[in-house]
Structure formats: C-alpha cells, structure tokens
C-alpha positions in Angstrom: 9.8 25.3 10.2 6.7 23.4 9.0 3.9 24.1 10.3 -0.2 23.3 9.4 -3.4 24.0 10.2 -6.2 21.3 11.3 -10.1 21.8 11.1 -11.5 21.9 14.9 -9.4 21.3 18.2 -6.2 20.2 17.6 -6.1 19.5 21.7 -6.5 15.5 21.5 -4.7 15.0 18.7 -0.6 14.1 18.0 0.6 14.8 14.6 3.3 12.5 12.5 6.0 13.8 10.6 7.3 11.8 7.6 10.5 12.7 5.0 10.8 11.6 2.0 13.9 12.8 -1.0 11.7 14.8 -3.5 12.0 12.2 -6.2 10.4 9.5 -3.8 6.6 8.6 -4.1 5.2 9.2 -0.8 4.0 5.8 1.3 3.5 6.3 4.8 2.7 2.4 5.2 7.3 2.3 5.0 7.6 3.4 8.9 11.4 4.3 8.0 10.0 7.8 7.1 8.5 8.6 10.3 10.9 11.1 12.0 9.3 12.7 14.9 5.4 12.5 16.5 4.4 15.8 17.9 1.4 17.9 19.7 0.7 20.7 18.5 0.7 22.3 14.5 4.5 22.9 13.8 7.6 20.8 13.4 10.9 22.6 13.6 13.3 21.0 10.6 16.7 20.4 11.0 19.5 22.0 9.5 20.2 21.0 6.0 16.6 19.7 5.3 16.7 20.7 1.8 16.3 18.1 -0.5 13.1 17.0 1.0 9.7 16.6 1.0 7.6 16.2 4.0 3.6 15.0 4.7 2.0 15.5 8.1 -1.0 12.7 9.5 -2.9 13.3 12.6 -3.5 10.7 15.0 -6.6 11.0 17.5 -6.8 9.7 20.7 -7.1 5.9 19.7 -4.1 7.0 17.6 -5.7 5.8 14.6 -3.9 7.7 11.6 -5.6 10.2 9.5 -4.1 10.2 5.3 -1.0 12.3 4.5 -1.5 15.8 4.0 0.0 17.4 0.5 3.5 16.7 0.3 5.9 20.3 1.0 9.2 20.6 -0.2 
C-alpha cells in the first residue's frame, strides 16, 4: 500500500497516482503514467508492483495539480 500524509484538510482535495520503472526520470507532464485519481491518503498497489517507482500530486477543488511528491520505490 502507499500511502502519504498532506499538511491541513485533505477533505477537498483528490490525489493522482503516477508509475514510473525505477530507471525512468519522473515527468508527470507524460499523462501515460497516471494510473488511478483517488480521495483520500492511500493507494492500494497491485500485485507485482515491484519494479516501480511512484509520486503522488494533489489536486484542489479547481483540480489544479500540486508538484510530485518524492519518488517511492
């Protein structure tokens, strides 16, 4: 599971999740990366995620996207 934590209210806000293989520089301008848009502060991976890294960007009401969080692997 991947989970983060947000500074305030996380109660208007969606969160995007982007993959990218571990060797890849992270660009989350290439929207083939996006795999899921959720609410709430945890994203449950999906078998065989390994091999990965993933960055989390919130998106506020207006849906206007906040920068990539750290990269986890």
């Amino acid at each position: 599971m991947l989970s983060w934590t947000t500074e305030g209210s996380i109660h208007d806000l969606q969160f995007a999740v982007y993959r990218f293989e571990k060797n890849e520089q992270v660009d989350i301008l290439e929207g083939k990366h996006l795999i899921d848009i959720v609410r709430g502060n945890q994203y449950i991976l999906p078998p065989n995620s390994g091999g990965f890294k993933y960055v989390v960007t919130a998106l506020n009401r207006l849906h206007v996207e906040s920068a990539a969080s750290n990269s986890v692997n």
